[in-house]
N, C-alpha and C positions, 0 to 999 in steps of 0.2 A: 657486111651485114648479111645473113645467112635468109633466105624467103620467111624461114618462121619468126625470127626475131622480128622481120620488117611487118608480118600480119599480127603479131602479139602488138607490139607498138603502135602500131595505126589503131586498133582494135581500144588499148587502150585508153588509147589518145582521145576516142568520140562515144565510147561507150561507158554505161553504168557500173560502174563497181561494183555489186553486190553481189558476184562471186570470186572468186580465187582458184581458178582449173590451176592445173598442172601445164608448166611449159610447153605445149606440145599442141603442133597443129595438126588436126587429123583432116587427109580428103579422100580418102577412097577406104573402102571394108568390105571384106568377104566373109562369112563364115564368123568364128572368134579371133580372127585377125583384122588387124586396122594400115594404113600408114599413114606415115606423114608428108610433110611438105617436102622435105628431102629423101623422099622411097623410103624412109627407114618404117622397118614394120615390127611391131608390136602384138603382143595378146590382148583385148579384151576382156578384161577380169571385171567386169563392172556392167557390159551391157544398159550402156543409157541408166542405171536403178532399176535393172529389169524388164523397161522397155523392149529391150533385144531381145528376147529369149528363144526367141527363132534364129538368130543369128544377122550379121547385117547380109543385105542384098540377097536373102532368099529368094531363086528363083520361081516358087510358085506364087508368094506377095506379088513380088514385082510384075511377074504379068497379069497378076488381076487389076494390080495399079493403073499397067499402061492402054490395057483393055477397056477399062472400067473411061478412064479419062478421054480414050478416043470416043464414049457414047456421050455419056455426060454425066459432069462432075458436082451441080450442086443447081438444086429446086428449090429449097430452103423446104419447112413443112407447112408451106403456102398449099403444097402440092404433092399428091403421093410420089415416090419411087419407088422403082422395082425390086431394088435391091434390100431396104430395109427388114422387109417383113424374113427376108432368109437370115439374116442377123438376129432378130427377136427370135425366131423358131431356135437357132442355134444356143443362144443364150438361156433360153427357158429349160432347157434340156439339161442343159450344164449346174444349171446351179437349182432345180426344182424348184425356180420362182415363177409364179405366172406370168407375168406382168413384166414390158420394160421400159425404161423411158432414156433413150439417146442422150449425151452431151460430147463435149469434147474433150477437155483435161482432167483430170482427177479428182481438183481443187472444184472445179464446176460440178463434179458429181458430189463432191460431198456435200456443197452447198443446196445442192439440189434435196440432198438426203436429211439436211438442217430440216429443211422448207417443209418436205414430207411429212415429218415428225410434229413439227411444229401447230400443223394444219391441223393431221390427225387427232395431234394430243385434244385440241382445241375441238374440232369438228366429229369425232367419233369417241373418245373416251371421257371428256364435256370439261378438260380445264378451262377454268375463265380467259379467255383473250388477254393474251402478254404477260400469262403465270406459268406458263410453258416453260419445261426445266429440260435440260440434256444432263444427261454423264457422263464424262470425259474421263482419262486416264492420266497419270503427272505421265511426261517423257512423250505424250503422244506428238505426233506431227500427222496431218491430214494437209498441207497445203499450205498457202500463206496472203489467203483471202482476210478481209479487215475480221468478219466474223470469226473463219477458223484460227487467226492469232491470238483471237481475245479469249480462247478457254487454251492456249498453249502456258505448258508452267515454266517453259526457259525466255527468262525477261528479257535475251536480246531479242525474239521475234518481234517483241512487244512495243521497244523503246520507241519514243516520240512519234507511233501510230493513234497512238487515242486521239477522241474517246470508244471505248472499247464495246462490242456489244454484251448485252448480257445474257444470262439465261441460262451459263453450266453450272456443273458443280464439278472440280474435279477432286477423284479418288486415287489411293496409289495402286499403279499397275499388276495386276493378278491377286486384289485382296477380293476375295467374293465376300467375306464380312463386311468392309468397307462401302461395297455395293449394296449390298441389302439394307444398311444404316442408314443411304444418302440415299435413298427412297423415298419421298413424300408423293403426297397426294397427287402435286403438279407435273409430275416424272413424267416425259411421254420417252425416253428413249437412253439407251444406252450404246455410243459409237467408241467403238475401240479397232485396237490394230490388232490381227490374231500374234505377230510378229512383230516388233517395232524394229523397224529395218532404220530410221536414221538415228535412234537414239541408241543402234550399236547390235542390233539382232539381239533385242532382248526378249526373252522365249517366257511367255508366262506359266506357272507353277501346274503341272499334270492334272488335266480335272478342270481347271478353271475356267476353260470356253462354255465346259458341258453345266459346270452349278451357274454362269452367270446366264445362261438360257435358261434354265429351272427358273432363278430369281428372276428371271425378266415377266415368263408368262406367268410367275403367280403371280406376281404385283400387277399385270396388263400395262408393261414396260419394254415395246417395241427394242428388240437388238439389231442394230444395225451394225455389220463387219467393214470391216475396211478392208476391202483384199487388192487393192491398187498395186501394190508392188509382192504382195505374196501370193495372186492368184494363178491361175492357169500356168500350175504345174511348176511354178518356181521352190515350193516347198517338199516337192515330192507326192503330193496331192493335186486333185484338179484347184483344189481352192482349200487354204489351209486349215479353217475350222471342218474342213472334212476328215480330220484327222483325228478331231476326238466326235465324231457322226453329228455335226451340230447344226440345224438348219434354221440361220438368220429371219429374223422378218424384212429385213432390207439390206443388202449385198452391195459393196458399192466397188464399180470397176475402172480400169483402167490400162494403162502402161502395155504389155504385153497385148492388149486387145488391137493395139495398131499394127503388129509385127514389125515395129521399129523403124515403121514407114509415114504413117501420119497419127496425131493427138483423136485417138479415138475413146470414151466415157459411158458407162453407163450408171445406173440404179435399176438393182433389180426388186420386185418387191413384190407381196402379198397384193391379193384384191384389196383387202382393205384400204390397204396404205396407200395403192396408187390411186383409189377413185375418188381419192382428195381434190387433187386436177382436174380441171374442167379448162374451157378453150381459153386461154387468155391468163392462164394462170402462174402459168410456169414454158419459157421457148427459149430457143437459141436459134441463131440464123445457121449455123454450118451444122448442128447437131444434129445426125441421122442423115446425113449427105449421104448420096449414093457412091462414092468415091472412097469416102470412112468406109462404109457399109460392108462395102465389096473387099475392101482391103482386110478388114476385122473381121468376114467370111473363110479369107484365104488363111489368115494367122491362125483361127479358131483349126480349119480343117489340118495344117500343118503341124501342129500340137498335136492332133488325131495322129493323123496318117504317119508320122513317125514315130508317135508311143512316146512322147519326148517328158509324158508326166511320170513313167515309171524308168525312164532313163534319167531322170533328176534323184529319183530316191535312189536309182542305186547308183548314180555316178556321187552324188552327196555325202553317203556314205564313204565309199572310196576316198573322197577328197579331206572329209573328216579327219577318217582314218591316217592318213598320209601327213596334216598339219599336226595330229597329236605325237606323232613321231617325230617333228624338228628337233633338232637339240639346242634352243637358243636362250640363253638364260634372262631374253629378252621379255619372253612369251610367257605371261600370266595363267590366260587358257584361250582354249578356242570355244565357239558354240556357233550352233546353226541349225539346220532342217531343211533336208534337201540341197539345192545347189545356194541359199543364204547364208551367208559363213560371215562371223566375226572372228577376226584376231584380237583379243583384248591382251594391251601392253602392259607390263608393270612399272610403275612409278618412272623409275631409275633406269629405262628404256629411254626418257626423251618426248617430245612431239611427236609421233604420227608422223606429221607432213612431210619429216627427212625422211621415213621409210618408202612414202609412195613415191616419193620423187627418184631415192635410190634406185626403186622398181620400174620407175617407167625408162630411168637409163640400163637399167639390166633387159629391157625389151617389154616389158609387165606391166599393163595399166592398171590400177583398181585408185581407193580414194578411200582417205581419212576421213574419220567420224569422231566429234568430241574428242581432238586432240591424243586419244590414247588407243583407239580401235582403227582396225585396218579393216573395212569391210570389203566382201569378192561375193558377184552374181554372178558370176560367168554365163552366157548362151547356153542356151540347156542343148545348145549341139553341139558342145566339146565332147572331148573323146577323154580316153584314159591314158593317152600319149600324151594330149595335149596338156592334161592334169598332173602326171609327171613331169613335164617340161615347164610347168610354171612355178611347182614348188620347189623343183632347182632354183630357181632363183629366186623364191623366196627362203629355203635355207641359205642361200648365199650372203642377203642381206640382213634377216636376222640376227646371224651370224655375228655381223660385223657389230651390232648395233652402239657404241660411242665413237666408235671411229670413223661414220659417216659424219659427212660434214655436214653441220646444221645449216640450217635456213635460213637467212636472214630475214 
């Protein structure tokens, strides 16, 4: 029995089912490379869901990490630290929100972002207390909190969680008429993904970020973005509604703000929105730790300091470019924006699952989506070599596609 078979098995054996990785045990990462249990090393096509977009084990993270942790690692906001307030400064900059408010995962910010809206709808635009409506999108994923499963439209999230909360409405993804319609009185918000990254990189219709901020502020219907796995520069943009000049009233962050080293969250937002909060309203014990803080400093200036947002647009392009050249009569089409790329399969291609698994024995990590899309984030520090050397081997597999062995 080979070290990885014996950690998948044990792993197995006492842990939760509720995912399905790919055979392979990762311990060590550098850069867009990983390996595994047995030294075999792999690419990185996947980057944590963007998390990594620094790369793993970036040497300027990691010593702010080890730096950061020899002073100290967590005050709770019982207590100022030093470090927070260069994080707020950093972030207010970034995304032209005043205002911010720390959490840890993604899922907690968007919850966070709920609560906001919710307040405000109530406390500043005057809906009656618990007529509070949101607007959601079909296909969205924000997390898989009790609340954010209950406006999700795919019924596995759903099954035997209720009872469910209420209070969305959802519309289909990129209809601005659909938006405008499903506006009533009690509307305080509109949360969407500028990108839906798990429902397969689906890119909504040209124009549609910039009319659903038009219809937000004439109705006084707060837009809140979800830029968790599309932000800081994974799209070719610092943050992806920056790309049709669209500025949210509440920003909600994530993945990428930890540089792939710790669960670091935020919400960004308008004065208005945030002086809903008052002391005791809204906290986390680890949220704005000075450890996060520090760490989500070094990632922000790292993104900087190597230009890595306009290294995504034009390595994106390139890689684009390079996937719509396969010749595999496997491949339906591709899409993306910046370094987010879908492969979407055709019918008579198969599952998904035998391709990445093919890939990850060809050397190549990335991971299926909805059975028929092959989605790749790669580290926004791959190079154009390294982009050539992985779609070798994804033409190789394309290629083959019935003659790999299925899954069981």
């Amino acid at each position: 029995m080979t070290l990885t078979t014996e950690i998948i098995n044990k792993t197995d054996s006492i842990g939760a089912h509720n995912y399905k990785p790919l055979p392979v045990v990762l311990v060590r990462g550098e850069g867009v490379w990983v390996w595994d249990a047995e030294d075999r090393k792999y690419m990185d096509m996947l980057s944590a869901y963007s998390a990594l977009s620094q790369g793993h084990g970036h040497p300027k993270i990691i010593d702010a990490l080890t730096a950061q942790a020899k002073r100290i690692t967590l005050t709770s906001r019982a207590f100022h630290n030093d470090q927070l307030q260069q994080l707020y400064e950093r972030l207010v900059k970034l995304t032209g929100l005043p205002r911010v408010l720390p959490m840890n995962t993604g899922a907690e910010a968007v919850e966070t972002a709920l609560k906001a809206a919710r307040r405000w709808g109530q406390r500043v635009k005057g809906v009656p207390a618990g007529k509070q409506e949101i607007i959601v999108c079909t296909d969205n994923f924000h997390g898989r909190t009790i609340s954010i499963i209950s406006f999700s439209s795919d019924a596995e999230y759903q099954d035997g969680f209720g009872p469910l909360t209420p209070g969305f409405r959802i519309i289909p993804y990129g209809d601005a008429q659909a938006l405008e319609e499903a506006i009533t009185e009690n509307t305080v918000g509109f949360l969407m993904e500028p990108i839906q990254g798990e429902a397969g990189i689906n890119i909504p219709p040209d124009g549609f970020l910039r009319e659903a901020a038009r219809i937000c502020k004439e109705h006084n219907v707060l837009l809140m973005m979800d830029e968790i796995q599309t932000g800081f520069g994974r799209t070719g943009k610092m943050f992806c509604c920056h790309h049709e000049d669209v500025q949210p009233d509440v920003m909600i962050l994530g993945k990428a703000l930890g540089g792939g080293v710790l669960p670091v969250s935020a919400i960004c937002a308008t004065e208005e929105v945030m002086q809903v909060f008052d002391p005791g309203s809204h906290g986390s014990t680890f949220g704005g730790n000075p450890l996060g803080a520090a760490v989500a400093c070094a990632a922000i200036d790292v993104l900087l300091e190597e230009d890595l947002v306009a290294r995504s647009a034009e390595l994106g392009e390139y890689l684009m470019e390079r996937l719509r050249q396969l010749e595999s009569p496997y491949i339906d089409h591709v899409r993306g924006k910046g370094l987010l790329v879908g492969i979407v399969l055709k019918k008579e291609a198969g599952n998904a699952r035998r391709y990445s698994e093919a890939l990850m024995k060809a050397g190549m990590l990335c991971k299926e989506t909805h059975d028929h899309i092959l989605r790749m984030a790669p580290p926004l520090v791959i190079t154009r070599e390294e982009i050539d050397w992985a779609v070798e081997r994804l033409d190789g597999v394309l290629r083959e596609g019935h003659n790999l062995n299925e899954t069981k």
